[in-house]
C-alpha positions in Angstrom: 5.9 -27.1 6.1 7.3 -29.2 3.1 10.3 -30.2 2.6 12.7 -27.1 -0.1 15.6 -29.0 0.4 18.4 -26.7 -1.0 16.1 -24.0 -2.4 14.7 -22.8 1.3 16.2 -20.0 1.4 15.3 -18.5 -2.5 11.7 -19.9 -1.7 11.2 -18.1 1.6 12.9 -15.2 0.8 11.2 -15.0 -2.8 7.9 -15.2 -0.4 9.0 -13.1 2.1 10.1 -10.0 -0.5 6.8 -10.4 -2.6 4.9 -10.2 0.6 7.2 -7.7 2.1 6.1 -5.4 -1.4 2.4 -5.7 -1.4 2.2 -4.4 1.9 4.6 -1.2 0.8 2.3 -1.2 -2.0 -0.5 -0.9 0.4 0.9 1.3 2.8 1.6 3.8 -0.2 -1.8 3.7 -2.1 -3.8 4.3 1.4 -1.1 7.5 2.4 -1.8 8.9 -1.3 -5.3 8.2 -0.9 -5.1 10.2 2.3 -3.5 13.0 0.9 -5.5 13.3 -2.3 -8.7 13.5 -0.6 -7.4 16.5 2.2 -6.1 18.0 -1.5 -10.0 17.6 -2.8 -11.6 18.6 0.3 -9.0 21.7 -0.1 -10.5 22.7 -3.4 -13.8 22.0 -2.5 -14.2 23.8 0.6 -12.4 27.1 -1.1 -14.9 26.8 -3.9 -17.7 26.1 -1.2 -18.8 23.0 -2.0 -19.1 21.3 1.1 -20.8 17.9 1.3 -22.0 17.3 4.6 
């Protein structure tokens, strides 16, 4: 690991927030996901269009 000197702690916390929001940002994209395809499959199955 290099050396940060006196800027460690901004550096690893800049790291650690960025990475600490793209996995938020993951988390909430696949939990909409999951709930806008039960909403779909909702709509389609009361208009009975099933695929499968």
């Amino acid at each position: 690991m290099p050396d940060l000197g006196k800027y460690a702690f901004a550096v690893l916390a800049s790291y650690g927030s960025g990475l600490g929001l793209l996995i938020a940002l993951v988390v909430a994209t696949v939990l909409r996901g999951r709930k806008v395809r039960q909403r779909l499959e909702a709509i389609e199955k009361r208009q009975g269009r099933t695929n499968g």
